[in-house]
BALOBA-1460 file (C-alpha; in Angstrom, 3 decimals):
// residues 184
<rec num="1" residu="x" x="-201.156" y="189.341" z="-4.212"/>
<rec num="2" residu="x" x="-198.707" y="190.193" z="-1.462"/>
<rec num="3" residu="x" x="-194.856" y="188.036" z="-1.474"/>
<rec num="4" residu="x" x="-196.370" y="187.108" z="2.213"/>
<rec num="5" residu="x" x="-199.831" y="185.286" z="0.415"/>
<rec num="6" residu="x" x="-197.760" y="183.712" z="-2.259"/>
<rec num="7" residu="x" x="-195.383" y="181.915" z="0.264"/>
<rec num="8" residu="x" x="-198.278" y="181.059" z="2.363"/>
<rec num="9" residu="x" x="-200.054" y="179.463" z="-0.358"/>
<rec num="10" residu="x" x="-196.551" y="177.143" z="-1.557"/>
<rec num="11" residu="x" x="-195.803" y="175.914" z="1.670"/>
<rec num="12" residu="x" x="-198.916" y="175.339" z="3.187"/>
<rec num="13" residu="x" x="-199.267" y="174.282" z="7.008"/>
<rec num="14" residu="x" x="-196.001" y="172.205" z="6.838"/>
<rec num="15" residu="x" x="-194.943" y="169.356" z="9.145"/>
<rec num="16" residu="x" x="-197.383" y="169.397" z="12.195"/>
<rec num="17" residu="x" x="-195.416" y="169.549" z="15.522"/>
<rec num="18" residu="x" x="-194.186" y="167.220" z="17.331"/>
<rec num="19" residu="x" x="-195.987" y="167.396" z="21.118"/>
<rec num="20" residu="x" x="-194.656" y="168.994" z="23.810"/>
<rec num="21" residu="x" x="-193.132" y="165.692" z="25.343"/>
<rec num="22" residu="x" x="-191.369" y="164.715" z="22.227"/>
<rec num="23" residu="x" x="-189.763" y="168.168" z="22.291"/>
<rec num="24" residu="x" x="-188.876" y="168.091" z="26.143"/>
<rec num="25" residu="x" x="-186.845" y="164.498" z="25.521"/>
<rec num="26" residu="x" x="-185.080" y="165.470" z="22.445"/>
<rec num="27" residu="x" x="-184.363" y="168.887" z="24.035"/>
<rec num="28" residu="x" x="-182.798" y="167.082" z="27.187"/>
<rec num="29" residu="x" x="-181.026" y="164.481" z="24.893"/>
<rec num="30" residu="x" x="-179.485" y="167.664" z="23.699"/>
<rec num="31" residu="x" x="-178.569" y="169.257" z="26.820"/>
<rec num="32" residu="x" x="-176.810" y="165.652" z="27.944"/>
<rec num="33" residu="x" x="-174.505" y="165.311" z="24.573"/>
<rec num="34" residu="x" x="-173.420" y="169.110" z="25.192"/>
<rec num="35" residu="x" x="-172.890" y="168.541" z="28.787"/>
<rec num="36" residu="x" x="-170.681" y="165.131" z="28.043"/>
<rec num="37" residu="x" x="-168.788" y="166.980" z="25.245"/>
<rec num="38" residu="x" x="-167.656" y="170.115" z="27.341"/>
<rec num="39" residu="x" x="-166.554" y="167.584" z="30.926"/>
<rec num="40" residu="x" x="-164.537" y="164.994" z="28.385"/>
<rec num="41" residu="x" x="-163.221" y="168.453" z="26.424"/>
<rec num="42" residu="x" x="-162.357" y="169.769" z="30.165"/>
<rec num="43" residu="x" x="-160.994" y="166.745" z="31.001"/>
<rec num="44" residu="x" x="-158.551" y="166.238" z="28.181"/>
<rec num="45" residu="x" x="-157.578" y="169.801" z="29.126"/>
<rec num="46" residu="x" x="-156.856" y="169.486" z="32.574"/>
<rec num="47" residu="x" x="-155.012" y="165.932" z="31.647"/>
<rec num="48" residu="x" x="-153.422" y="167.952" z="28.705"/>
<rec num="49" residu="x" x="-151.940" y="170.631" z="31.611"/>
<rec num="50" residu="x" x="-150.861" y="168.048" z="34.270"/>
<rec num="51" residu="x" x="-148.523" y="166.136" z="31.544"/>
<rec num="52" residu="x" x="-147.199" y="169.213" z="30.399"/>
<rec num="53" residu="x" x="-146.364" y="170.471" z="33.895"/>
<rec num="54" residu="x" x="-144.698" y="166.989" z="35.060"/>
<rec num="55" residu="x" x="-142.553" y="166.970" z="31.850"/>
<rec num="56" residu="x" x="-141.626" y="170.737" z="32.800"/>
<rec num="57" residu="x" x="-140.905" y="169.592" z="36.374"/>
<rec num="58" residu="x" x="-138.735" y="166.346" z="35.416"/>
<rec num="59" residu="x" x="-136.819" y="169.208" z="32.986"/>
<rec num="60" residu="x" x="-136.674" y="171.756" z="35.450"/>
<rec num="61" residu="x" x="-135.014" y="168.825" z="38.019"/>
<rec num="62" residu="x" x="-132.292" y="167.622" z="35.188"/>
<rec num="63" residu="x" x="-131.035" y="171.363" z="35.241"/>
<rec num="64" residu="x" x="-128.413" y="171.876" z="37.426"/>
<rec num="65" residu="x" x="-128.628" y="175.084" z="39.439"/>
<rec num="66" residu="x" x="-125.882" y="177.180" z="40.103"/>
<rec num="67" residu="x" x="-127.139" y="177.686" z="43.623"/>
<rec num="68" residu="x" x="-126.752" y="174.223" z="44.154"/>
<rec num="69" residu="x" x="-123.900" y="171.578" z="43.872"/>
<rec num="70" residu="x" x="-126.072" y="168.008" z="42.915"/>
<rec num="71" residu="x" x="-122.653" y="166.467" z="42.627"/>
<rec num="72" residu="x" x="-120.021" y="165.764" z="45.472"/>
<rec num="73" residu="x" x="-117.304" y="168.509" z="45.506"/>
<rec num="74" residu="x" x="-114.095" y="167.023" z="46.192"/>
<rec num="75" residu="x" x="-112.561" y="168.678" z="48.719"/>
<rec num="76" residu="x" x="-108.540" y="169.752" z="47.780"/>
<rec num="77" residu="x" x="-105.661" y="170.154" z="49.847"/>
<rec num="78" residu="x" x="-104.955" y="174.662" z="49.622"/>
<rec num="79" residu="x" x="-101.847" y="173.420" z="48.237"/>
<rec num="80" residu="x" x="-103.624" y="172.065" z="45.633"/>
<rec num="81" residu="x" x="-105.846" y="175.501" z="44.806"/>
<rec num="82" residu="x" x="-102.492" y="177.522" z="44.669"/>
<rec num="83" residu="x" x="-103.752" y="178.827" z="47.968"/>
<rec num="84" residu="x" x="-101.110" y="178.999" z="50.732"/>
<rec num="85" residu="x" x="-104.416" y="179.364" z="53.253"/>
<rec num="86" residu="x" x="-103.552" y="180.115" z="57.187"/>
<rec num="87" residu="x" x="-106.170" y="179.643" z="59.711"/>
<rec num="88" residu="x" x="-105.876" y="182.703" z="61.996"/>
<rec num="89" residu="x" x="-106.670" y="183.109" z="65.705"/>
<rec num="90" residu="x" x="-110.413" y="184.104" z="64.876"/>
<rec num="91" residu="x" x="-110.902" y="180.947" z="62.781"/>
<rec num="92" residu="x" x="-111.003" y="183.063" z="59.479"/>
<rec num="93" residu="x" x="-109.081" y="181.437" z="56.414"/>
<rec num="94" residu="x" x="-106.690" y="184.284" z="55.505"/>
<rec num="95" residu="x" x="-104.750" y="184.021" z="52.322"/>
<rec num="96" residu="x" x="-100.708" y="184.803" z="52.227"/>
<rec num="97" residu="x" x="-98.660" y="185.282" z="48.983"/>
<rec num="98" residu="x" x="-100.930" y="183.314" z="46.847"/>
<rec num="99" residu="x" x="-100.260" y="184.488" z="43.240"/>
<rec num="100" residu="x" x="-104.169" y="185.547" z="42.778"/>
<rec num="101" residu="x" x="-104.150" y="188.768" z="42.039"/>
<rec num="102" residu="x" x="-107.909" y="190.788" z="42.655"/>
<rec num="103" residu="x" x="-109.264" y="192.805" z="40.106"/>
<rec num="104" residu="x" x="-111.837" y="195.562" z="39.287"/>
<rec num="105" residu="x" x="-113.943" y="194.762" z="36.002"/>
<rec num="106" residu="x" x="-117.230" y="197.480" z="35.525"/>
<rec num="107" residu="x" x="-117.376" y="198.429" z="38.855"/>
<rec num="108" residu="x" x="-116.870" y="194.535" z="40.583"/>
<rec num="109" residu="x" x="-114.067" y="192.490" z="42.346"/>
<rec num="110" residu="x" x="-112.673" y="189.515" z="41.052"/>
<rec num="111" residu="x" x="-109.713" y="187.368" z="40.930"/>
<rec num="112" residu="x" x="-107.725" y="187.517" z="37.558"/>
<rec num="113" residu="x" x="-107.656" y="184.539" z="35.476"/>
<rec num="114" residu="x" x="-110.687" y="183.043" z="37.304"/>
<rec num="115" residu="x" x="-114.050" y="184.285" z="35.960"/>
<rec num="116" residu="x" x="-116.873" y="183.381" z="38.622"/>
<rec num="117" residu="x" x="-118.987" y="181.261" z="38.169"/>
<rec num="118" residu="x" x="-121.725" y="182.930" z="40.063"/>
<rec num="119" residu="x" x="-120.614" y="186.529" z="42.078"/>
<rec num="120" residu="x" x="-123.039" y="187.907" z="45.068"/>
<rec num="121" residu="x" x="-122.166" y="191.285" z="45.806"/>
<rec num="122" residu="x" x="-122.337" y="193.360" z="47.421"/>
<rec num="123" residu="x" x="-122.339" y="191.488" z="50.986"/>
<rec num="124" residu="x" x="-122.392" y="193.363" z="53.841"/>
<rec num="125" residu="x" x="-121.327" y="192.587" z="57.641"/>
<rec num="126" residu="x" x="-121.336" y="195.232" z="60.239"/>
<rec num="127" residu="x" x="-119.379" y="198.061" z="58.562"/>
<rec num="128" residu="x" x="-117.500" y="195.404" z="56.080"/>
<rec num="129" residu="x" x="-118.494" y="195.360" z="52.513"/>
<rec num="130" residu="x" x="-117.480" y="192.136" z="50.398"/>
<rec num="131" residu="x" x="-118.016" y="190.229" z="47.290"/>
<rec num="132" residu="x" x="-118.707" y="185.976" z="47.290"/>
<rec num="133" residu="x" x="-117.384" y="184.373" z="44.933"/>
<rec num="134" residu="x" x="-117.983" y="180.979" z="43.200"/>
<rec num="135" residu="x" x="-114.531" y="180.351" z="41.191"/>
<rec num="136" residu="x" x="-112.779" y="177.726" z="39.732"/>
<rec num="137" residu="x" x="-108.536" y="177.692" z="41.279"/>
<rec num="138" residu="x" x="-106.431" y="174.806" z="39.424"/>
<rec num="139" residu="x" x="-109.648" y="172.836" z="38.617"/>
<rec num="140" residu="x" x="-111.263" y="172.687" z="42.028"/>
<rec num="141" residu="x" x="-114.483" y="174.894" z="42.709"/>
<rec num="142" residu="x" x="-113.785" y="177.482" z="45.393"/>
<rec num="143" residu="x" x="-115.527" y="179.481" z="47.503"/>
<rec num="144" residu="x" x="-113.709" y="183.098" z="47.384"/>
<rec num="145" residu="x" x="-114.498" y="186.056" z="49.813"/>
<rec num="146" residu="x" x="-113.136" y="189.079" z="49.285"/>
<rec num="147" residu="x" x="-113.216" y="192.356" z="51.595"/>
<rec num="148" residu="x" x="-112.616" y="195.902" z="50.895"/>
<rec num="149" residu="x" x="-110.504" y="197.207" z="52.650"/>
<rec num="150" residu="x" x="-110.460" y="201.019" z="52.568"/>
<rec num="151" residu="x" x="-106.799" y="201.767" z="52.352"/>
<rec num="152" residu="x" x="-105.640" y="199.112" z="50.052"/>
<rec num="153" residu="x" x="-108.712" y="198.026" z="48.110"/>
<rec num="154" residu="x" x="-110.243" y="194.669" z="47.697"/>
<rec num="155" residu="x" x="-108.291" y="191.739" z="49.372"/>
<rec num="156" residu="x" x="-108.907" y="188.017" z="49.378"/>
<rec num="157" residu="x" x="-110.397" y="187.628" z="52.773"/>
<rec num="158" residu="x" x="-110.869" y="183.751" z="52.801"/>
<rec num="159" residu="x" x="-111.202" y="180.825" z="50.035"/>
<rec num="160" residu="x" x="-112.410" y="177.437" z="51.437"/>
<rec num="161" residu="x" x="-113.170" y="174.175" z="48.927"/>
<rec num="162" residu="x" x="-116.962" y="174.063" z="47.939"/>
<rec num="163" residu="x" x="-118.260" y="171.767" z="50.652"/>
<rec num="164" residu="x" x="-120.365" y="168.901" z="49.791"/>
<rec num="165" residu="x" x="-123.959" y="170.242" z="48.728"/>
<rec num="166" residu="x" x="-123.242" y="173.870" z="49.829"/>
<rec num="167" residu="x" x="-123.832" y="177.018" z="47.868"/>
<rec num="168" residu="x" x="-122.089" y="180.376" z="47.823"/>
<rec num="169" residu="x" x="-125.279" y="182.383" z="49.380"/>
<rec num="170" residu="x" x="-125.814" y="179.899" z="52.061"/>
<rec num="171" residu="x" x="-121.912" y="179.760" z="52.551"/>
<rec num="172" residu="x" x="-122.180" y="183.630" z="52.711"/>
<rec num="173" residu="x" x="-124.824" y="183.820" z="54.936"/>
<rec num="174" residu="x" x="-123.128" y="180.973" z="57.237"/>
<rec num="175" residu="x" x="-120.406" y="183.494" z="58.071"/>
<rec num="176" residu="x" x="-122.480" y="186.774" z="58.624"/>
<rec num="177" residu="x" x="-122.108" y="188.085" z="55.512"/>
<rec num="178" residu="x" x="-125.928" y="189.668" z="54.015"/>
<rec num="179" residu="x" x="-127.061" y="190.989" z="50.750"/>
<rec num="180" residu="x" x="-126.898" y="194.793" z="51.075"/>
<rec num="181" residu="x" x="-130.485" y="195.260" z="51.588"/>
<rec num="182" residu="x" x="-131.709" y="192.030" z="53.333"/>
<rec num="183" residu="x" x="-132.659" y="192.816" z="56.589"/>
<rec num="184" residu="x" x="-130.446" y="190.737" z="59.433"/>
């Protein structure tokens, strides 16, 4: 006698089967649970993702940007900044005996004893090329432009008080100046 025969014989018919109908309902009962299980999982995703990007967002907005000033700027006298600032005939801030001294460090301008803050260089205008600065002079945040001038290097060009809400690019961009590259 075959393994096949012998199992035959020890189980015998077995259960009979439920009909076709009984089948169909529990097979659809089925199908609903699965269906109910994978929208609530989906769900709690999607709910899972929105909380996480709304507490990313309210994050993201308690960061202060350096492109942006959230807080007023007060706006100091040039006395105050160590500046002795002279508005010339073409409406351009130009700086006299000042004490700032500009400086070369790898390759970019900058004024000594004020590390920027933020630097966007270079900044082109017609044939100029310049550097923006976003410096700190005698506590007050400054604005700093500075020009090269062929014969005698980088020179302060003009240094105005950050102005409420204003950034350096905008500032930059305000007066002519362009990212080398950006199209005018």
């Amino acid at each position: 006698m075959s393994l096949q025969e012998q199992l035959d014989r020890a189980i015998g018919q077995g259960p009979e089967l439920p009909s076709a109908s009984e089948r169909l309902a529990t097979a659809r009962s089925v199908a609903r649970r699965r269906r109910s299980l994978t929208v609530g999982a989906a769900t709690a995703v999607a709910l899972a993702a929105v909380a996480v990007a709304t507490s990313t967002l309210q994050e993201a907005s308690d960061v202060r940007s350096p492109y942006v000033d959230v807080a007023p700027a007060a706006t100091p006298e040039p006395a105050k900044q160590g500046v002795d600032a002279m508005r010339g005939s073409d409406g351009v801030d130009r700086v006299g005996s000042s004490g700032l001294e500009v400086v070369v460090v790898d390759g970019s301008p900058e004024l000594a004893g004020h590390p920027a803050r933020l630097a966007i260089g270079p900044v082109v205008r017609s044939t100029q090329e310049g550097f923006g600065l976003d410096v700190e002079i005698d506590g007050n945040r400054s604005f700093v432009l500075l020009v090269h001038a062929d014969e005698h290097g980088w020179r302060i060009h003009r240094i105005t008080a950050v102005p409420k809400g204003e950034n350096l690019a905008t500032w930059l961009r305000d007066d002519g100046w362009l990212p080398t590259g950006e199209p005018s």
